[in-house]
C-alpha positions in Angstrom: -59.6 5.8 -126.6 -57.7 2.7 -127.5 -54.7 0.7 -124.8 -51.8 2.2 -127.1 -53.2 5.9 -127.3 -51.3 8.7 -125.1 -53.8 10.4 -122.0 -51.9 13.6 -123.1 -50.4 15.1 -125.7 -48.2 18.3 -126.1 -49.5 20.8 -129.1 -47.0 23.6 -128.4 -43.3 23.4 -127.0 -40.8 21.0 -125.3 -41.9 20.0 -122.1 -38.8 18.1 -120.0 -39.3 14.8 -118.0 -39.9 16.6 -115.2 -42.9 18.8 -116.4 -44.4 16.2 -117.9 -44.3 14.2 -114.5 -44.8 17.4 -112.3 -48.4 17.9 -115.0 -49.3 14.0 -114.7 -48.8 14.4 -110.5 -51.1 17.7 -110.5 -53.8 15.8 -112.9 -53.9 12.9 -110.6 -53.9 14.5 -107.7 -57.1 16.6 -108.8 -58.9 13.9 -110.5 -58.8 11.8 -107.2 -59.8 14.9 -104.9 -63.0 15.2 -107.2 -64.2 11.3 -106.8 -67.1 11.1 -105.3 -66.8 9.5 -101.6 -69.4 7.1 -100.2 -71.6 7.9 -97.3 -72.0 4.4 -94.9 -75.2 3.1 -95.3 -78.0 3.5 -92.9 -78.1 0.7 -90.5 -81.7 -0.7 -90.2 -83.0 -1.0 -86.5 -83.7 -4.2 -86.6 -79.8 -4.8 -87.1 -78.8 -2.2 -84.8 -77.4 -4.2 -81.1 -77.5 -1.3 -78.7 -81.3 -1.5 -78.3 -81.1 -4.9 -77.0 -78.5 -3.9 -74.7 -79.9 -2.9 -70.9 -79.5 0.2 -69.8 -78.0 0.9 -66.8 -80.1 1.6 -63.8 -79.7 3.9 -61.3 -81.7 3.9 -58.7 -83.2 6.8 -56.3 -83.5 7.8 -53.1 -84.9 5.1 -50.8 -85.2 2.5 -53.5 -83.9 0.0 -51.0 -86.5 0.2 -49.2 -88.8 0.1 -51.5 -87.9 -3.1 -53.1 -88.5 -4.9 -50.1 -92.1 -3.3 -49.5 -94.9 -5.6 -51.0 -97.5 -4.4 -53.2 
């Protein structure tokens, strides 16, 4: 397909302006429905931040106490 040749061509009948648009909008619309989308990469876990993040702590019953109790 060369820059000067025509993406379509009537064989049969006189298509107006606007059936000739309304066919190019349909062909469009289809062609960029059927474009294959692309899926977001896989992070590795060595770039991945929230595992250096702390997590919060919660702590249970009595832990007050115990944090003051020596070992």
């Amino acid at each position: 397909m060369t820059a000067g040749e025509p993406l379509l061509r009537v064989v049969r009948g006189e298509p107006t302006d606007e059936e000739l648009a309304a066919l190019a909008a349909v062909i469009t619309a289809v062609a960029s429905q059927s474009a294959p989308e692309t899926a977001p990469k896989p992070r590795s876990l060595w770039a991945e931040r929230g595992s250096v993040l702390r997590r919060p702590h919660h702590p249970g019953p009595g832990a007050w106490r115990a944090s003051g109790h020596r070992f």
